[in-house]
VEXROMI-322601 format. One record per residue (C-alpha): z, x, y; residue in one letter. Coordinates in pm, whole numbers, padded with zeros to 5 digits, always signed. Example, Ala and Ser with C-alpha at 12.3 -4.5 7.8 and 13.67 -1.06 7.14 Angstrom:
2
+00780+01230-00450a
+00714+01367-00106s
// end
This chain:
470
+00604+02216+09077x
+00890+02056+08817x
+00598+01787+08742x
+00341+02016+08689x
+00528+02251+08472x
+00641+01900+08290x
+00276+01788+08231x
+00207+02095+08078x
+00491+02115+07827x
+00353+01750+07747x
-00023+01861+07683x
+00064+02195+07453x
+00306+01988+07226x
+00048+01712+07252x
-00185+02041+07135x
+00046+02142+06870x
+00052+01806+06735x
-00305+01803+06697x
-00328+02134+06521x
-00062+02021+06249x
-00206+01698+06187x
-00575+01857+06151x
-00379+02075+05918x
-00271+01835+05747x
-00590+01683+05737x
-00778+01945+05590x
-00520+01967+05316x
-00689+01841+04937x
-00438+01722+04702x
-00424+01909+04370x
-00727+01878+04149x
-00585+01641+03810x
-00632+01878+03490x
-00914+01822+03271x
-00952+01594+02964x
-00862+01731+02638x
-01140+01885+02469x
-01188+01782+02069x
-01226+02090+01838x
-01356+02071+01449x
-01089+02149+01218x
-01342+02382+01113x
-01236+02603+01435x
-00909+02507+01492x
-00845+02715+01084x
-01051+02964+01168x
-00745+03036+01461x
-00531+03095+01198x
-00415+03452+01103x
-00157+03412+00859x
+00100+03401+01155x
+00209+03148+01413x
-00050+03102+01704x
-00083+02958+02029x
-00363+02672+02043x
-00549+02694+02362x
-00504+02452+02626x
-00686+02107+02685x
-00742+02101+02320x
-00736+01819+02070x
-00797+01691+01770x
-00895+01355+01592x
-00922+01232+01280x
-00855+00958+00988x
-00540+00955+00835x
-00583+01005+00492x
-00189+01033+00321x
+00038+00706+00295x
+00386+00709+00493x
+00477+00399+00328x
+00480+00490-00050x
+00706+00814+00036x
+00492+01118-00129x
+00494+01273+00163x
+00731+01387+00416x
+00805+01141+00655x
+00749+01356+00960x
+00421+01451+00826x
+00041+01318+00814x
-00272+01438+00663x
-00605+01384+00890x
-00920+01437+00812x
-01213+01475+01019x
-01453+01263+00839x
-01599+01229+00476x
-01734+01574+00360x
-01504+01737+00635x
-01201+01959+00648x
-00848+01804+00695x
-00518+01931+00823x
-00188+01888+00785x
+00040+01788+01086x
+00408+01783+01101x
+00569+01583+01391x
+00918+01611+01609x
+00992+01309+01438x
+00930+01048+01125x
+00567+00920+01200x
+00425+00568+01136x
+00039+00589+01120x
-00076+00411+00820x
-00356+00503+00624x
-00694+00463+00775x
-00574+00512+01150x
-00779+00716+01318x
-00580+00891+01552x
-00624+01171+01859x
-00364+01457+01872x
-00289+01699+02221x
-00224+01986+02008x
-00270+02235+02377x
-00003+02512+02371x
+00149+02384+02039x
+00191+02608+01723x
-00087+02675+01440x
+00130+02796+01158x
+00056+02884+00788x
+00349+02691+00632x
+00415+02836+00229x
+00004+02931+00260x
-00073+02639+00403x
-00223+02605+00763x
-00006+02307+00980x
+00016+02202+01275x
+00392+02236+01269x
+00663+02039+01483x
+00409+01836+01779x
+00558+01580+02005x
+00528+01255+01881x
+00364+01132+02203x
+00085+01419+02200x
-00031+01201+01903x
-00170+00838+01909x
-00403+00540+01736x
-00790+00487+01859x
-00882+00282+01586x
-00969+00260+01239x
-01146+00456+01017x
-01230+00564+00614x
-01269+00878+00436x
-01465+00841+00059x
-01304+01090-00152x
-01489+01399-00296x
-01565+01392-00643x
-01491+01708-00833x
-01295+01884-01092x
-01023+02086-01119x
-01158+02404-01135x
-01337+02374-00862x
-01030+02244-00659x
-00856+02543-00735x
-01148+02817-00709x
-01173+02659-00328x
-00814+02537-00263x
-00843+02656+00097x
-01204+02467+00204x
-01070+02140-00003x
-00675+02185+00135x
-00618+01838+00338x
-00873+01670+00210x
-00867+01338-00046x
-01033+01419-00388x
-01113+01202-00663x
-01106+01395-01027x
-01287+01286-01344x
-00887+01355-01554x
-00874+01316-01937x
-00491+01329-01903x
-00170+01276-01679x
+00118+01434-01891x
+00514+01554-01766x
+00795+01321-01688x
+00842+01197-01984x
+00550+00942-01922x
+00706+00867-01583x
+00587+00967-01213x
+00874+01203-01194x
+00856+01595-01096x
+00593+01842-01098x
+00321+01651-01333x
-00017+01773-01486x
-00324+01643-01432x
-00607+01730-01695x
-00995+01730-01676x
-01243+01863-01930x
-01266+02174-01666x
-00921+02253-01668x
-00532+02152-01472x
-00386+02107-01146x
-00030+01992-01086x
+00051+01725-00919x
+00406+01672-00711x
+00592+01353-00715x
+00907+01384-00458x
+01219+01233-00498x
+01259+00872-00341x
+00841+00812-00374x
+00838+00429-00421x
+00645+00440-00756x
+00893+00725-00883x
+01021+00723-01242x
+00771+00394-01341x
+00573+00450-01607x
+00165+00613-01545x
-00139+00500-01759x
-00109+00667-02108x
-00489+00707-02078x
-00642+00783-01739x
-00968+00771-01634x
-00973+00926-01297x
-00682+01052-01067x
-00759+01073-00674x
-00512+01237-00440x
-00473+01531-00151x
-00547+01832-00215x
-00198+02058-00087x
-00129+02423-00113x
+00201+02595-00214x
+00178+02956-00207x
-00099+03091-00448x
-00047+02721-00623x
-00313+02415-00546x
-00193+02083-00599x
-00365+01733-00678x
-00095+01522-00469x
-00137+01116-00532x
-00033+00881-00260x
+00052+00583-00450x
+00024+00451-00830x
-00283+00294-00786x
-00464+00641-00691x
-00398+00681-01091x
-00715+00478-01295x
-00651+00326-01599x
-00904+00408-01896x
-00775+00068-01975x
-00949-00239-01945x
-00759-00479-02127x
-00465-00457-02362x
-00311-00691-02639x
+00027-00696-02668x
+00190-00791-02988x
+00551-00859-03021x
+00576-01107-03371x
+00770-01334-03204x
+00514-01650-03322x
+00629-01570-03670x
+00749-01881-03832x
+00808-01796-04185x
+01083-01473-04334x
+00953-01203-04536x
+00982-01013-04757x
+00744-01100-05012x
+00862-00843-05248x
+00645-00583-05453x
+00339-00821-05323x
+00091-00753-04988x
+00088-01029-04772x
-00179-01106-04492x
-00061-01277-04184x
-00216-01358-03848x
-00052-01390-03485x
-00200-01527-03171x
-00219-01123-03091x
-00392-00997-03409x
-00423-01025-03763x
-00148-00791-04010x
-00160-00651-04359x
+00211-00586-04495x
+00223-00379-04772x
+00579-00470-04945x
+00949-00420-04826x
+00848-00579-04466x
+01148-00850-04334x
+01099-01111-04017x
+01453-01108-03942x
+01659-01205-03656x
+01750-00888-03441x
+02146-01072-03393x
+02261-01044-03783x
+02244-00672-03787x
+02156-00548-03431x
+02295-00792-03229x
+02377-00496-02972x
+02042-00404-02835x
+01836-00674-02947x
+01711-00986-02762x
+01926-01277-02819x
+01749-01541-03045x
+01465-01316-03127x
+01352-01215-03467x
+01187-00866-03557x
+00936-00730-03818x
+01158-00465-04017x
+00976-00221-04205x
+01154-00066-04483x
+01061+00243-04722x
+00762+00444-04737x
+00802+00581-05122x
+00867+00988-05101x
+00558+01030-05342x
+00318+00935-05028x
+00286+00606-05197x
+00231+00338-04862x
+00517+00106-04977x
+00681-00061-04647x
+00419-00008-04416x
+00191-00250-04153x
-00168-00241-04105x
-00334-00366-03875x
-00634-00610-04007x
-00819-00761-03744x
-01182-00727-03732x
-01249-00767-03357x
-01062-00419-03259x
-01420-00226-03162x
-01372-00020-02851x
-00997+00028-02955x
-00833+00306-02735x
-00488+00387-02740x
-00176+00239-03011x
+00151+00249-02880x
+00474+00145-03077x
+00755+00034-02966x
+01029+00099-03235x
+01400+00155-03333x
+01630+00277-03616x
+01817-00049-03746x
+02201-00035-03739x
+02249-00228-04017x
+02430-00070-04345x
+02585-00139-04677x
+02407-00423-04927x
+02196-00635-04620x
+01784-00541-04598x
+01633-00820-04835x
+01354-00638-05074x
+01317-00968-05301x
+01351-01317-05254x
+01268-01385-05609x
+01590-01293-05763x
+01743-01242-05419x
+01750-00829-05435x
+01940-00648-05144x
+01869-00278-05059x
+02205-00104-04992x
+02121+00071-04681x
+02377+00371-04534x
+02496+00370-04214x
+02338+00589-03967x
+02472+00950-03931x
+02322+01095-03613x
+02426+01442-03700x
+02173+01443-03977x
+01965+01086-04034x
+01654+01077-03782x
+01408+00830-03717x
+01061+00874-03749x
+00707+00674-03705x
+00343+00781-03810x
+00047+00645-03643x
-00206+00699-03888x
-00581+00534-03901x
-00641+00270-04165x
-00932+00439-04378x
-00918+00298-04723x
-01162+00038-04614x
-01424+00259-04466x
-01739+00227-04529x
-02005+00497-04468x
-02382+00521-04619x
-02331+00893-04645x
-02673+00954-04461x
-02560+01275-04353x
-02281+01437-04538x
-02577+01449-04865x
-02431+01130-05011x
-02130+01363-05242x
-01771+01236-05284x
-01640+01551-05199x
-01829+01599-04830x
-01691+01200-04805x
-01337+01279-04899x
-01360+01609-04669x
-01446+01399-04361x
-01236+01138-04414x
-00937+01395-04442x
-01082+01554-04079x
-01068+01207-03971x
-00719+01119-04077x
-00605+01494-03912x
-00759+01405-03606x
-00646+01045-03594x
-00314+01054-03666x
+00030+01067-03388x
+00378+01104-03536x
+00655+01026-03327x
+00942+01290-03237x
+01200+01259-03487x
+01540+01075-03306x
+01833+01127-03384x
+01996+00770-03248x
+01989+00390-03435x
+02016+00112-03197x
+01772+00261-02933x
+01413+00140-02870x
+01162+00441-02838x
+00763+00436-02782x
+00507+00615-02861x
+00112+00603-02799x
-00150+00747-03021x
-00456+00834-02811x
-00780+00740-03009x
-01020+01073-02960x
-01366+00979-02833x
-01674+00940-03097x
-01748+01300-02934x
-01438+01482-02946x
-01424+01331-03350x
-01808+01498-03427x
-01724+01819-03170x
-01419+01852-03454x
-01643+01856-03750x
-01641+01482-03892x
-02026+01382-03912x
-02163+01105-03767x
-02169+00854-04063x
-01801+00877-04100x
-01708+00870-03693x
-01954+00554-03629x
-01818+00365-03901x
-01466+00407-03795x
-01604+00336-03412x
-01735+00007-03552x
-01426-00129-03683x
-01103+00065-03606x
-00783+00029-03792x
-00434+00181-03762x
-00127+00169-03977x
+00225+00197-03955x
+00443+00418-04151x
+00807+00452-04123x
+00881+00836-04191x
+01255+00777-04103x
+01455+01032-04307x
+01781+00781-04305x
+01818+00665-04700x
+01891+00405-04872x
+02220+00404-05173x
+02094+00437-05512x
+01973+00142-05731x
+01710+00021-05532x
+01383+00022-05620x
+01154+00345-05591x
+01503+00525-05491x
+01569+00735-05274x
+01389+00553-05011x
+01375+00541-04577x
+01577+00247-04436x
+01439-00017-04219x
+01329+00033-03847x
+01251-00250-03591x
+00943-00289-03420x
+01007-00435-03050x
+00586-00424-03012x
+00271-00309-03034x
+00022-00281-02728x
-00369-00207-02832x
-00556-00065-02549x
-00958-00104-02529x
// end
């Protein structure tokens, strides 16, 4: 009976064994999520309600990185993608400083993470690093527009890389520095340059041709953002740079003109001019060894005493004139006006609580030559235009109120356009097109002591150089 009772025990574990393992069996292991599923960027803003939301799940993105990590415009935790050429972009901001380059094209899990509007701006804000990585390579052609129409549809071109036809790039003193404005014949945007950029505080093109950058929003504010110096075109093809240092004879050659010629360009100094060396008067800020053209007085009657012109024929397509100048230190009986009967000018020393210096860039017009065609051939229309030209041609520096210190200053030639939209007919514009000239007048307001000649007169500046842009 004990055996029986034992084989049974045997066959219903035996049983329950069975049963368990068929169980077990019949158990499926968890299905594995699905794949991410892309959505347009198109979409993914049109979840935005000016608050934070939740992003579905099994959602991603990809696009082409358009911003640049390594020239520092940008903040390091954040990239700009876009999702193709003519397509929206976005702005994402990682846990943590990123490293995609631009022209990665790169997939980003964005399920469950945060769609915010960030200042008016719509970001992806704060995504795990590892939600985001590189599938390859990839490039965006920027869209060409203006500024106007960047700012009329800030939100449809936010994220995105834009090239702009720009006129002008003025603010920082000349330097990529700050909050800068770009200019177009449409209008301004600003552009931000943030502290530590690589290119910050180095000088941008005086004349620009076309600016390309990313177009950001802050608040009710659209900016023009560039990436790097080079997004900044030059109207500039080629420059001359003139600095007198293949000089080999001294001026002056008093109350006489003298023609000269350098490897750069060809001069016309019009009396009181001095190829000195910089180390017998302004040893302190000059370059050791090196000589300087000194100009000395223009007369106070407008007469063009101590002045340089330039004289080259071959200056056609001349754009921009930029001057590179300082107030001498010297003083008491030292600037040479004569070397006939050796005749010193006795120059004061520089009071910065009321002396300035002072340049004028102003165009060389006495040898213009016109066939009147179209002003009906009368000296008076002539002399008219030629004053409109002079107005319209002419850059004076800021008056400074320091010797010893070099200063610049560009003149920006207007277009033959801009000269006949102000007035000046065509004769008069195409003939100064054909062979530009420029002069240099020192408007300095620093005398010299009484006795000299044509007293009371401006003493001498320095030119460091001259750069002609075409």
């Amino acid at each position: 009976m004990k055996t029986k009772n034992t084989i049974k025990y045997i066959l219903l574990a035996l049983a329950i064994g069975i049963s368990f393992a068929s169980c077990k069996n019949d158990k499926k292991a968890d299905p594995a999520p699905p794949p991410a599923q892309a959505i347009t960027f198109d979409a993914l803003k049109k979840l935005s309600t000016g608050t934070s939301v939740k992003i579905p799940d099994n959602t991603k993105i990809t696009g082409t990185v358009i911003s640049d990590i390594s020239n520092k415009n940008i903040d390091p935790k954040t990239i700009v993608l876009q999702e193709a050429t003519g397509k929206p972009g976005i702005v994402v901001t990682f846990d943590a400083a990123q490293t995609f380059a631009t022209g990665d094209q790169v997939d980003v899990i964005i399920s469950n993470q945060t769609l915010a509007q960030v200042n008016g701006e719509i970001t992806l804000s704060d995504i795990p690093s590892a939600n985001a990585k590189k599938t390859g390579a990839g490039t965006i052609t920027p869209a060409i527009t203006n500024t106007v129409n960047v700012i009329k549809n800030a939100a449809a071109f936010d994220g995105t890389l834009v090239t702009v036809p720009a006129s002008g790039l003025n603010g920082g003193s000349g330097n990529y520095s700050g909050i800068l404005t770009i200019t177009d014949s449409t209008g301004t945007i600003s552009s931000a340059i943030l502290p530590g950029a690589v290119f910050e505080n180095t000088a941008y093109p005086t004349l620009v041709q076309s600016i390309t950058g990313i177009v950001r929003i802050s608040g009710a504010t659209a900016r023009l953002d560039i990436r790097k110096a080079i997004d900044v075109k030059s109207a500039i093809s080629r420059s001359i740079t003139e600095d007198f240092t293949n000089l080999t004879t001294i001026f002056p050659l008093p109350e006489v003109s003298e023609d000269f010629t350098t490897a750069a360009s060809a001069w016309f100094l019009y009396m009181n001019g001095a190829y000195l060396p910089g180390a017998t008067n302004d040893a302190a800020f000059t370059t050791p060894g090196r000589s300087y053209l000194y100009i000395g007085y223009s007369d106070v009657h407008g007469l063009a005493y101590g002045t340089l012109r330039s004289s080259a024929t071959n200056l056609s397509g001349l754009k921009t004139v930029t001057v590179t100048f300082a107030a001498s230190e010297m003083h008491g009986n030292v600037y040479p006006i004569s070397n006939v009967n050796i005749v010193y000018q006795d120059v004061q020393a520089f009071n910065s609580a009321t002396d300035t210096t002072k340049i004028g860039i102003c165009p060389g017009i006495l040898d213009l030559v016109t066939t009147n065609t179209d002003i009906n051939s009368t000296y008076a229309d002539y002399q008219q235009n030629l004053q409109r030209l002079t107005q319209k041609l002419t850059t004076l520096s800021p008056a400074y109120n320091k010797a010893g210190v070099f200063y610049t200053v560009t003149a920006i030639l207007p277009t033959r356009a801009q000269l006949i939209a102000d007035g000046i007919v065509s004769s008069v514009v195409d003939s100064w097109l054909q062979n530009p000239s420029f002069t240099i007048y020192n408007f300095s307001s620093r005398r010299v002591k009484g006795g000299a000649v044509y007293d009371p007169t401006m003493a001498p500046i320095l030119l460091d150089k001259v750069v002609l842009g075409f």
